[in-house]
N, C-alpha and C positions, 0 to 999 in steps of 0.2 A: 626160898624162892630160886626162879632158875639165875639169877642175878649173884647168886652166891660165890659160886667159883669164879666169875669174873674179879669178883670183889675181893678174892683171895687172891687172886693171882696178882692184880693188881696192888693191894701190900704188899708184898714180897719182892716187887719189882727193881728194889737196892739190893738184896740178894743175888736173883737172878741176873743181873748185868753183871755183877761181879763173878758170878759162875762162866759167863758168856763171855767175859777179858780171859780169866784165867784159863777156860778148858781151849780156845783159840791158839794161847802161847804154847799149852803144850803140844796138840794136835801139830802147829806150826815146828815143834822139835821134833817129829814122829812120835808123837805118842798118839795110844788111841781112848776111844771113850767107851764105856761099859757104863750099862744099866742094871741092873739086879733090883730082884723083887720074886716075892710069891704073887699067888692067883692074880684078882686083878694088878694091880700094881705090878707083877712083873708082865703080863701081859701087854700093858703100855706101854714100857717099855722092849720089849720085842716089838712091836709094834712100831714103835718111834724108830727102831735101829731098823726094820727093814725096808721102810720108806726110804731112807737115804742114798743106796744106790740106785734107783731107778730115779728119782728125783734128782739129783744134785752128780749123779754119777761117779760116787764115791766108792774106792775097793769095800766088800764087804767088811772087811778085818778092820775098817777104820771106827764104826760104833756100831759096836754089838750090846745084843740083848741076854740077859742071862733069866733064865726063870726058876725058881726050886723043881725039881723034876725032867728037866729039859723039854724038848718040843711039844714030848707028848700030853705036857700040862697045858698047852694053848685050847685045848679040850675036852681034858680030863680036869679033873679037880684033883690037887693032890696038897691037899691042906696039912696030912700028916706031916710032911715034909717042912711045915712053916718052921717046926722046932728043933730040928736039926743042924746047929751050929755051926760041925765041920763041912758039911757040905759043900756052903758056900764057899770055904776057902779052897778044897779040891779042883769048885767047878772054876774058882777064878786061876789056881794052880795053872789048870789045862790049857786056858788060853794064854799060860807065862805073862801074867798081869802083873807089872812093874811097876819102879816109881815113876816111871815117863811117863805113863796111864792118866788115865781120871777114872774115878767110880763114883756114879750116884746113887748111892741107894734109897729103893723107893720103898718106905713102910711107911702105911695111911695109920694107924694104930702106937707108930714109933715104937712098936714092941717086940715085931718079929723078931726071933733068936736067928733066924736064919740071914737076915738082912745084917743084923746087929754088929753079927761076927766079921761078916762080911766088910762094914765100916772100920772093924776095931784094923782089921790085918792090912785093909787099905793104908790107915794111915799111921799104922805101926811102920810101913816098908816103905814108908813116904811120900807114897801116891797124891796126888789130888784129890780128896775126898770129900764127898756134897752128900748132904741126905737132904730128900722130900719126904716133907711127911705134915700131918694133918692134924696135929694136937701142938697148944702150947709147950712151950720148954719146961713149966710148971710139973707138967704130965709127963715127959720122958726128957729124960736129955740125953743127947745125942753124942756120939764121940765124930767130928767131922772140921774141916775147913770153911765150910760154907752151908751156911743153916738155914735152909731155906721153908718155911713151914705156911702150908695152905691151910688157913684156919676157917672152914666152909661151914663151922657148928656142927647141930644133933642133924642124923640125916633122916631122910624121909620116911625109910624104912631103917626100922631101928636095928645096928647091930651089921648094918653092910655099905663098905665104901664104896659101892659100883657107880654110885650116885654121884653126889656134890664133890665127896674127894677124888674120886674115881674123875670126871667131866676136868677138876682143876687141877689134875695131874697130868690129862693128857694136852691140857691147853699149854700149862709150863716148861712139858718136856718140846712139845711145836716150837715155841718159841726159842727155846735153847738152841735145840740142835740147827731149824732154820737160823737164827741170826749167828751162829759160829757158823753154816755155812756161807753166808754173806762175809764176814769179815775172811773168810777165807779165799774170797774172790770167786764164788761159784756161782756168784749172780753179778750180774749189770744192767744200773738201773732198775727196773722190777721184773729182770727177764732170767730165766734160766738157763744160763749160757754152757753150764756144764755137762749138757742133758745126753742121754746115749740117745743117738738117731739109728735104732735097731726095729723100729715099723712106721707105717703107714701115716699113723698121728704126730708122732715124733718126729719123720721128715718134713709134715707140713705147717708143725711148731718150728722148727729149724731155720725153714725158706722165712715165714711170717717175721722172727727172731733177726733176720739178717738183711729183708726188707725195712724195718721197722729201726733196726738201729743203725745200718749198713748203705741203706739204699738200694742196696742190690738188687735186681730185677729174679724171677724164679729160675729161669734159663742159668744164666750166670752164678746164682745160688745152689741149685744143682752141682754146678760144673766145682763150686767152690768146694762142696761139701765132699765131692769123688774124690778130690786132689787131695785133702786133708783126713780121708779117713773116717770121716763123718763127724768132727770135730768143729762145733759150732763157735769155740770160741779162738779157734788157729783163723777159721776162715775169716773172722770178725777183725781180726789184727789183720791180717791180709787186705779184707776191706777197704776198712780206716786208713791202713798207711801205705798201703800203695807196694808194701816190701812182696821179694820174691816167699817163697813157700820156706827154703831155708833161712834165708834172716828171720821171716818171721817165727816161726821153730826157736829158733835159737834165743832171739829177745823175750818170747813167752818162758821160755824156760831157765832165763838169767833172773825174771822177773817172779821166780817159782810158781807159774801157773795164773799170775793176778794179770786180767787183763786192763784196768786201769793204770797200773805200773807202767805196763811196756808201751803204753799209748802217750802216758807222758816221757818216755826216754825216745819216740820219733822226733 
């Protein structure tokens, strides 16, 4: 039923928090997050990483998506590729993937050799290492720190996760990467305060965002948003505390960017 992968995702959900503290402490040291996977499953994750700079206005380089074959597998099929071991460790090589990192590797199947190796060398060199995946432990066990497994049963169409695992892969990776970007102070309240104001929608998300939490009138919101660069969440602390444009600069970034922090040091 379509009830399934909710119902997966929602077991798993003492995992996933525990994914969501830990991948937060590191991001918070400068590490970054990596996703890996073949076809679907790396797709979603491509997917997941490239939502986050537009949304949350994060440098690319902070989660990235890795897929067997690179880009040109978002639509090609390049299934040959699943069994290929070394690969994945090259491709993580190329982005000098550390232990300051995190890796989730996504196999529905818990089988991929391509994912597998990928896990093994994570967490040989230290890394943070998570796998998702869609079969009991019974059925594959995992080399990983955090075992997070979306158990969605037989799927509809026999023999392909695009389905039930595929829907509670990409509900679990949402969740991850939105609530690490919450605790990372990229939202306030339920707004998105770290958003790039580079068109039309986006300045009128901006004004709304700084009327709504700010009071600020749109004139004045304008004027806030020029002075700052188009930085929603400088002009917010300006707002609130009444500071000049340099203090306020100054306590956002003594506060590393959390604008709850520097609201309580006014």
């Amino acid at each position: 039923s379509d009830k399934e992968p909710q119902i997966a995702v929602k077991n798993a959900i003492p995992e996933i928090t525990k994914a969501i503290d830990e991948i937060t402490l590191k991001l918070k040291s400068n590490g970054r997050l990596f996703y890996i996977g073949t076809g679907t499953s790396g797709r979603l994750g491509v997917l997941d990483a490239s939502e986050c700079p537009p949304t949350f206005c994060t440098d690319p380089d902070l989660v990235q998506g890795i897929i067997a074959g690179g880009i040109k597998s978002l639509t090609r099929s390049s299934e040959s590729l699943e069994d290929v071991p070394e690969i994945s460790i090259s491709d993580l090589k190329k982005r000098n993937f550390s232990n300051r990192d995190v890796l989730i590797g996504i196999t529905a199947s818990g089988r991929t050799s391509y994912v597998l190796s990928a896990l093994n060398y994570s967490k040989n060199i230290g890394a943070l290492t998570i796998s998702i995946s869609s079969v009991p432990e019974s059925d594959s066990k995992l080399v990983n720190d955090i075992d997070i497994r979306l158990i969605t049963g037989p799927e509809i169409l026999a023999g392909s996760t695009r389905l039930k695992a595929g829907a509670a892969t990409k509900m679990a990776l949402n969740i991850i990467s939105t609530s690490v970007m919450i605790k990372l102070g990229k939202v306030y309240g339920n707004r998105m305060i770290d958003l790039s104001v580079c068109n039309e929608k986006l300045i009128d998300r901006a004004i709304g965002i700084l009327f709504d939490i700010g009071s600020v009138n749109k004139k004045n919101a304008l004027q806030l948003l020029k002075r700052t660069n188009g930085s929603v969440k400088l002009s917010l602390l300006i707002a609130l505390s009444g500071l000049d444009i340099i203090e306020a600069k100054k306590l956002l970034d003594d506060s590393k960017g959390n604008l709850r922090t520097a609201l309580s040091k006014v």
